[in-house]
DRENVEXMI-795348 format. One record per residue (C-alpha): residue number from 1; residue in three letters; z negated, x negated, y. Coordinates in nm, 2 decimals, padded with zeros to 4 digits, m for minus. Example, Ala and Ser with C-alpha at 12.3 -4.5 7.8 and 13.67 -1.06 7.14 Angstrom:
# DRENVEXMI-795348
<r><pos>1</pos><code>ALA</code><w>m00.78</w><u>m01.23</u><v>m00.45</v></r>
<r><pos>2</pos><code>SER</code><w>m00.71</w><u>m01.37</u><v>m00.11</v></r>
This chain:
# DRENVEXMI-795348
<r><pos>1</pos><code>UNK</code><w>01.45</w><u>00.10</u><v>01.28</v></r>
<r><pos>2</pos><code>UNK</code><w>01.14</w><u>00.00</u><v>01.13</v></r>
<r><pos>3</pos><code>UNK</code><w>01.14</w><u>m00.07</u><v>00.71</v></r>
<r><pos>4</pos><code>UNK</code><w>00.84</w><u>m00.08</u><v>00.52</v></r>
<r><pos>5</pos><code>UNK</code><w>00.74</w><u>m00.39</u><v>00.38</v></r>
<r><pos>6</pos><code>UNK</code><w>00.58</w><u>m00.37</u><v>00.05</v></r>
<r><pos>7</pos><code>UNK</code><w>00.42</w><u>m00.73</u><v>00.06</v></r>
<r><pos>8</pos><code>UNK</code><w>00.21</w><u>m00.63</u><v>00.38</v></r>
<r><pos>9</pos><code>UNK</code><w>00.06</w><u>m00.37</u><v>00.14</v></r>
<r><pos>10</pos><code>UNK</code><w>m00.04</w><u>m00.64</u><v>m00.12</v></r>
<r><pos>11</pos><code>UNK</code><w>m00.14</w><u>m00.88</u><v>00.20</v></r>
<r><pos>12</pos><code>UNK</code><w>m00.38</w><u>m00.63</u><v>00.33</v></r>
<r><pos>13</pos><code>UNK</code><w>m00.53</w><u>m00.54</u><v>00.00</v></r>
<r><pos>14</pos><code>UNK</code><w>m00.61</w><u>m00.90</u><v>m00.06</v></r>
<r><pos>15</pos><code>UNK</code><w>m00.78</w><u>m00.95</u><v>00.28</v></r>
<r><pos>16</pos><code>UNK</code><w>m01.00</w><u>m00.69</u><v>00.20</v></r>
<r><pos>17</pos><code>UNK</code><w>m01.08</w><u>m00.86</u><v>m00.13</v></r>
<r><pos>18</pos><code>UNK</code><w>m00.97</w><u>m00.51</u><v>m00.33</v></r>
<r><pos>19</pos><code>UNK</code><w>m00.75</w><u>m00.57</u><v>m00.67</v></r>
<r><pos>20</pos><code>UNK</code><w>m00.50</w><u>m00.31</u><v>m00.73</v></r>
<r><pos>21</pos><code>UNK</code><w>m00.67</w><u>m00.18</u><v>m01.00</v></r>
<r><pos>22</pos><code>UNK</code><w>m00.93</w><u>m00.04</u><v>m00.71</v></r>
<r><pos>23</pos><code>UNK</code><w>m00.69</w><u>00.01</u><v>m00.48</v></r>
<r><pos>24</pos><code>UNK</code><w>m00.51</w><u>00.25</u><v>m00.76</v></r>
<r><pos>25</pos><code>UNK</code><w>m00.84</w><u>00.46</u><v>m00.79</v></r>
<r><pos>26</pos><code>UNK</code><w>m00.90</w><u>00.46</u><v>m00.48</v></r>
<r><pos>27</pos><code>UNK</code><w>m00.58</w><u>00.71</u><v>m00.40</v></r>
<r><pos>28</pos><code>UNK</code><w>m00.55</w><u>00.90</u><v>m00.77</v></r>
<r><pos>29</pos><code>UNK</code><w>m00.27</w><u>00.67</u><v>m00.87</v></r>
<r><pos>30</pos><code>UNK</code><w>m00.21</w><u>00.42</u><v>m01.11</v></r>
<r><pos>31</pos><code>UNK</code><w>m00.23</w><u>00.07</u><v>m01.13</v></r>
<r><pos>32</pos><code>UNK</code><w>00.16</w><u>00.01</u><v>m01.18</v></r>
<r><pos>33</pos><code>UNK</code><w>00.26</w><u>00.22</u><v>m00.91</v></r>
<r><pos>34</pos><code>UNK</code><w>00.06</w><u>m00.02</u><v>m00.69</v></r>
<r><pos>35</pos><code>UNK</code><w>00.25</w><u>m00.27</u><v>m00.84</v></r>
<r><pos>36</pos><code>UNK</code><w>00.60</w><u>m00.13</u><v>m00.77</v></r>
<r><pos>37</pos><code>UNK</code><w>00.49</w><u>m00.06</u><v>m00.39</v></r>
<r><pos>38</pos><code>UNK</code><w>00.37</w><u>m00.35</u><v>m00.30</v></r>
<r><pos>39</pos><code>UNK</code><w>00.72</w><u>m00.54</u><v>m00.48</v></r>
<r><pos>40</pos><code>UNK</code><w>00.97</w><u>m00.28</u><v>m00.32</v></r>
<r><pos>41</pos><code>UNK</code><w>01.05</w><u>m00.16</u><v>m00.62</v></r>
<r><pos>42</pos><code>UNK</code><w>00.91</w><u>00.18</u><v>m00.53</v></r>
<r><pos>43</pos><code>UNK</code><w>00.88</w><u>00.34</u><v>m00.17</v></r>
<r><pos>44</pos><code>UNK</code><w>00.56</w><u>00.57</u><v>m00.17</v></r>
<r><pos>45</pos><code>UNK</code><w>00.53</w><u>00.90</u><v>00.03</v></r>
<r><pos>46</pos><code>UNK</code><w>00.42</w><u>00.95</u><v>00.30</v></r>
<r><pos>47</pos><code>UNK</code><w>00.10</w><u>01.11</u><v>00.20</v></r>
<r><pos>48</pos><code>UNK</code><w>00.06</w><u>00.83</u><v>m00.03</v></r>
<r><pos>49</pos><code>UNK</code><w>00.11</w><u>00.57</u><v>00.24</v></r>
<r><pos>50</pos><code>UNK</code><w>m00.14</w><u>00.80</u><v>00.43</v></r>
<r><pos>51</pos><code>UNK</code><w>m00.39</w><u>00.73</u><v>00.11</v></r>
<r><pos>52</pos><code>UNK</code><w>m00.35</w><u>00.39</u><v>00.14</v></r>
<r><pos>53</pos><code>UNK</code><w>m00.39</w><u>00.30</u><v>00.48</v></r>
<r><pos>54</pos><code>UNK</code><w>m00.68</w><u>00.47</u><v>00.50</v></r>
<r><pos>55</pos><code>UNK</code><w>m00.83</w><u>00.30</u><v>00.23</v></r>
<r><pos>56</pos><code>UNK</code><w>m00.72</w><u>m00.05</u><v>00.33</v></r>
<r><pos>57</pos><code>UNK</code><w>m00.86</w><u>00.06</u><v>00.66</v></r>
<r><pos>58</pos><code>UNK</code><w>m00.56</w><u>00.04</u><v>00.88</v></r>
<r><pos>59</pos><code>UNK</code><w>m00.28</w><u>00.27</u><v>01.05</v></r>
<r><pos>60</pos><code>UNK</code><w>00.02</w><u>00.33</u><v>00.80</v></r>
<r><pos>61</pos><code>UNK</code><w>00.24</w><u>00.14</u><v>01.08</v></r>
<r><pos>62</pos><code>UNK</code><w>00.08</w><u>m00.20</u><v>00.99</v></r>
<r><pos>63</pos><code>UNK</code><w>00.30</w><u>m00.18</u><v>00.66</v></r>
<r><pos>64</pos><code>UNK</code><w>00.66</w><u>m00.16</u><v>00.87</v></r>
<r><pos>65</pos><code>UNK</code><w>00.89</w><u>m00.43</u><v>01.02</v></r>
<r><pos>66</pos><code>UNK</code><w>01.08</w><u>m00.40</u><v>01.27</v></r>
């Protein structure tokens, strides 16, 4: 079974050079809930995952271990 892995989040982000802040407009949300995704603290939706793979550029599977 595959988990997401909120730190692959916060990895991608940073290779694209984007802070959460832009990263948080970027998909309508806020700043803090960037924060608690990217800590495991909070699990996003789907849709939201959706949001933010496509603004880090990437397929939502590149945020999942195995």
């Amino acid at each position: 079974m595959k988990v997401l892995n909120g730190s692959k989040i916060r990895e991608r982000r940073e290779q694209r050079g984007m802070s959460q802040e832009y990263l948080a407009r970027a998909i309508g949300k806020s700043v803090s809930s960037i924060n608690r995704f990217e800590h495991n603290k909070t699990e996003p939706t789907a849709s939201i995952l959706y949001a933010i793979s496509k603004a880090l550029g990437c397929k939502m599977e590149a945020f999942f271990e195995k």
